[in-house]
N, C-alpha and C positions, 0 to 999 in steps of 0.2 A: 331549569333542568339540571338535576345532578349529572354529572360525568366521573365516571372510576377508570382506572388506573390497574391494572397488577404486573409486577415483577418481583421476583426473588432475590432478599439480601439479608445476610445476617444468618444466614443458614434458616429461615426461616419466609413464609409469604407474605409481601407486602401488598398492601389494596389500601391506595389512595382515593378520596372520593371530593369532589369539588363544586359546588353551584356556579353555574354562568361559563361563558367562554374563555374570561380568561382566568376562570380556574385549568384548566387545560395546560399553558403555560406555566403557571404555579403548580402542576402537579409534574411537571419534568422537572423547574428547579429544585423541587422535595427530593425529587427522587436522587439526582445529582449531590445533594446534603448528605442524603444518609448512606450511596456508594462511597464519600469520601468519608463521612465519622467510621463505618466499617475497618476502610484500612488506616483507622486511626487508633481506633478502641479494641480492636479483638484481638483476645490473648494467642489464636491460633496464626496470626500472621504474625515474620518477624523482625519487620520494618515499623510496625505498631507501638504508640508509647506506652500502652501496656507491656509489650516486652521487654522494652528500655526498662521501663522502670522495676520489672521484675527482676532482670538482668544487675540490676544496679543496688540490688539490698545491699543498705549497711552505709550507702553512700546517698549524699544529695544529688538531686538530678531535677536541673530547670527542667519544669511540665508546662503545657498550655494553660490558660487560662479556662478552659474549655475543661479538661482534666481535672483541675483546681477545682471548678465549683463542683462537679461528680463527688469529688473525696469529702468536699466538708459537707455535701447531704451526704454520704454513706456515715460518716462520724454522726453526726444528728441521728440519723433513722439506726445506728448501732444502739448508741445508747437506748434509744425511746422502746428499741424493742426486746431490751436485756440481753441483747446478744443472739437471738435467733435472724437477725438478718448481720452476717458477717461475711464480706469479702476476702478473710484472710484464708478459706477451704479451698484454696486449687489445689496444696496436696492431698487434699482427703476428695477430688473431686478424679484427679487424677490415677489416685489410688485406685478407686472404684471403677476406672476405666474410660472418664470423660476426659480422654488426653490429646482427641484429636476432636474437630469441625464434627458436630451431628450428623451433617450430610455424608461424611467420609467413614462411620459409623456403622451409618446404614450400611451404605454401601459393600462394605469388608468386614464389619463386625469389630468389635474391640479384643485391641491385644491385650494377651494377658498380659496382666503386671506379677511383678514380684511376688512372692509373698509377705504378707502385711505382717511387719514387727510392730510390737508395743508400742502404741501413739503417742510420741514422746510430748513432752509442755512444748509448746512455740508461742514466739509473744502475739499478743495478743492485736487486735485490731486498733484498739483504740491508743498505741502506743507510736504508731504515727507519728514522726514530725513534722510538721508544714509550717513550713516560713512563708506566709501570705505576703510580704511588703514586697518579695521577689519572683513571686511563684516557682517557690522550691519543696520536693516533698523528698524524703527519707525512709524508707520503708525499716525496720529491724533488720539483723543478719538473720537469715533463715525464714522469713514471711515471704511469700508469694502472693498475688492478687489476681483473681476476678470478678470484675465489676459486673459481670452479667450482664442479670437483669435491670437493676441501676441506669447498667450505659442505654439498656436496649427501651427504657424507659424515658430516659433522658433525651436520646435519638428521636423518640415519636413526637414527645412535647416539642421539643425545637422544629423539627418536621410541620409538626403543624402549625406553631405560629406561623412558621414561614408561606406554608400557603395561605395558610388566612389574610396577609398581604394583599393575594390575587381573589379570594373568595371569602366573603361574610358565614356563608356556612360549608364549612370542609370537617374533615376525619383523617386521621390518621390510624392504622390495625396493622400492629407486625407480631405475628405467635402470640395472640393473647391482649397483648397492650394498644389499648386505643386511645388515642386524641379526640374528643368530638369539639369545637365551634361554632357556635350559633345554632339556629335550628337551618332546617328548610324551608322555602317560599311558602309551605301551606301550614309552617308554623307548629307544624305535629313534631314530637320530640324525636331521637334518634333507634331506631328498630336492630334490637341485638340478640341474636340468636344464643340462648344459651345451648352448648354441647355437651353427649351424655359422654363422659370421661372414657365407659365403656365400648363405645362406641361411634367412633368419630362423623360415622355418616347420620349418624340420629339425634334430632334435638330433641331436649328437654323441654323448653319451652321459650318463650319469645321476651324481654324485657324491652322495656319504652324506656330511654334515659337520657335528659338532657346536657347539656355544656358541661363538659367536666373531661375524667378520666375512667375508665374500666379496667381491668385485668384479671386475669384468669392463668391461674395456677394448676398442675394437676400432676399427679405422681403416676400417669398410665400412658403420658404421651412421647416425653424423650428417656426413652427407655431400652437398654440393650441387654447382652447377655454374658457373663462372666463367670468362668469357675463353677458353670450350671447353674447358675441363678444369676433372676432377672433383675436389673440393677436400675436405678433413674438417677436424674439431676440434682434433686433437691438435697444436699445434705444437712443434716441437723449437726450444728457445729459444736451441739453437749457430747456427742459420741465420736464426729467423723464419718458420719456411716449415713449411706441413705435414711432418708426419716421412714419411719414407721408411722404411719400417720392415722386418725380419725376418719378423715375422709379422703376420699381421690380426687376432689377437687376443690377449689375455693375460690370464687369470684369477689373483685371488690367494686364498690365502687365512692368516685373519691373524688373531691375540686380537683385533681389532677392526675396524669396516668404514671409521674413515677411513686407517689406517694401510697397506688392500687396499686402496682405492682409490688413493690416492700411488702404493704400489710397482706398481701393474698400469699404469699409466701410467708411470710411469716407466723400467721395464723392458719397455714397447712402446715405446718412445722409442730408450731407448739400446740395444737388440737384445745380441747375443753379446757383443758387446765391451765394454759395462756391466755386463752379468752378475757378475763375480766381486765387484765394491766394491760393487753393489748388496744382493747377498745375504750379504755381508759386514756388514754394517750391519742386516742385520735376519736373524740365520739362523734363526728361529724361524717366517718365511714358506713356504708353498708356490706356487708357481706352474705352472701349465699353460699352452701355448702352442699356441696352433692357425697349423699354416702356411699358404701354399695350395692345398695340395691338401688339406686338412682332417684333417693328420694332427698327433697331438697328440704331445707333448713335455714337457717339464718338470726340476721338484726330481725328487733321486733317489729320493724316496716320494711321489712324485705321486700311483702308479697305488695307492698305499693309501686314496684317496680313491674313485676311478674302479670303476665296477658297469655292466654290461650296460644299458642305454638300455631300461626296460623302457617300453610303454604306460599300466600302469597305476600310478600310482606314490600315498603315504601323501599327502603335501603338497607339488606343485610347487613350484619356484618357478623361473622361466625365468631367464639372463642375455639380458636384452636391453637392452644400452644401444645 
C-alpha cells in the first residue's frame, strides 16, 4: 500500500508518497530534511548561508559541504547550457519585484521597485571562486545569488534518497520537481498528471514514467503584478527581464530531478532556437512543451510517455509549479 504525506515548504506544496509501513516513518524524517535545508538554502531568510554568502561578496566565506556540491553542479549545468541557466539574476529577479517569499506576494502584492536604470555589466557567474580542499566559496564584488531551483532540486533528490532508506518505492513532488524510486508493488510505472499552464484545475493529460526525475517549468504560475504589468520568475539572463518565451510551459524528464529541473528552465528560456545545443548536451532528456492554446509538443518520443488523461488514476502527482 502506498501512503502520502502533504505539508507545505519552500513556499511551495510538498506530497510525499511511500510503500509499506515504514515508509510512514521515512516520510516524517523527509519532511524534517527539507524544514531544515529551507532555513538553510532560501535567500528570503536571514539566518540562511544563502545570505551569508550574499552578504559576504568579495570575501571568502567557509560554506557547507552541502552548499559546495549545489555551486559546482550550478558551474557544470552553467556552462552546458550557455548561460541560460545562471544564479547570478537576484538583482534582475529582484528588480522585477521577486524581492520577497511568493507566499508574501501573494498575499500583499509586490512593491514597487525603483525605477530600472541601465543594466550595468556584473561579473559573471562562472567567475566564482571555490577553494574545494576547504570548502570556501568567494562570490565577485557586486554578484548576488539564487540557487532557486537548483536548491529546490537538490532538496527533493536528497529527500528522496532518504526515504527510500525506509521504502523501495517512494516519490518526492515540491512545485514541479519530483523524485520518483522504484516502481510500486504492481510493478506499473509512476502516474503524473500533466497540468494546463492555463489552468491549474485542468489537465492536459496523464504521463506513465518511471525511476528517475520530472520537472515542470511554466511562466503563468509564480506570477505578480508591477508597474501594470504582469511579471513571472523566470528571468532570461541575456536581457534581465522576464523571458519572453515560446511556450508557457516545459516539462522534463530526466535520470534525475535536478538535472529536469535546469533543463525545463532552460529550454523555456531559450525556446526553438536553443533547442538543438540544449538537447545536444543532454540527449538522454525528454521534453514536452505546452503552447498557448494548450497543445503539446516535444522529443521525438515524447508521446511514449503521454496516455489518455484518465480520472482515476494509481498515484497522482500534479505538476504545479
Amino acid at each position: 500500500m502506498i501512503h502520502s504525506f502533504e505539508f507545505r515548504a519552500m513556499n511551495t506544496d510538498i506530497l510525499l508518497a511511500a510503500e509499506g509501513e515504514r515508509g510512514i516513518e521515512g516520510m516524517q524524517a523527509a519532511r524534517v530534511f527539507i524544514d531544515e535545508c529551507e532555513q538553510r538554502f532560501s535567500r528570503f531568510l536571514p539566518a540562511s548561508e544563502i545570505t551569508d554568502l550574499n552578504r559576504s561578496a568579495g570575501e571568502w566565506l567557509p560554506v557547507s559541504g552541502d552548499l559546495m556540491e549545489m555551486f559546482q553542479l550550478a558551474l557544470i549545468f552553467h556552462n552546458e547550457t550557455g548561460g541560460l541557466f545562471d544564479p547570478a539574476i537576484l538583482p534582475d529577479l529582484e528588480q522585477a519585484g521577486y524581492d520577497r517569499s511568493m507566499d508574501e506576494i501573494r498575499a500583499y502584492g509586490a512593491m514597487p521597485q525603483p525605477p530600472a536604470s541601465k543594466r550595468t555589466s556584473r561579473p559573471a557567474f562562472r567567475e566564482i571562486d571555490i577553494a574545494h580542499a576547504d570548502n570556501r566559496i568567494r562570490l565577485p564584488r557586486g554578484m548576488q545569488i539564487d540557487l532557486g531551483g537548483i536548491a529546490k532540486g537538490w532538496i527533493v533528490e536528497k529527500a528522496a534518497r532518504l526515504l527510500n532508506a525506509y521504502a523501495a518505492a517512494c516519490a518526492v513532488s515540491a512545485g514541479g520537481d519530483m523524485s520518483l524510486i522504484g516502481r510500486p508493488s504492481d510493478g506499473m510505472d509512476w502516474d503524473v498528471l500533466l497540468e494546463d499552464p492555463r489552468d491549474p484545475e485542468r489537465m492536459l493529460s496523464q504521463l506513465h514514467v518511471g525511476p528517475g526525475g520530472v520537472a515542470s517549468s511554466s511562466v503563468m504560475k509564480r506570477t505578480w503584478r508591477l508597474g501594470g504589468k504582469v511579471r513571472h520568475h523566470l528571468i532570461d539572463p541575456r536581457t534581465g527581464e522576464p523571458a519572453h518565451t515560446d511556450w508557457l510551459s516545459v516539462s522534463v524528464i530526466a535520470p534525475d530531478v535536478i538535472t529536469a529541473d535546469v533543463y525545463a528552465k532552460a529550454i523555456l528560456i531559450g525556446g526553438q532556437a536553443e533547442l538543438p545545443h540544449l538537447l545536444n548536451a543532454r540527449p538522454e532528456l525528454t521534453y514536452i512543451a505546452v503552447d498557448r492554446n494548450g497543445r503539446l509538443s516535444g522529443s521525438p518520443h515524447y508521446r511514449d510517455y503521454i496516455h489518455d488523461y484518465a480520472t482515476e488514476t494509481s498515484l497522482p502527482f500534479e505538476f504545479a509549479y
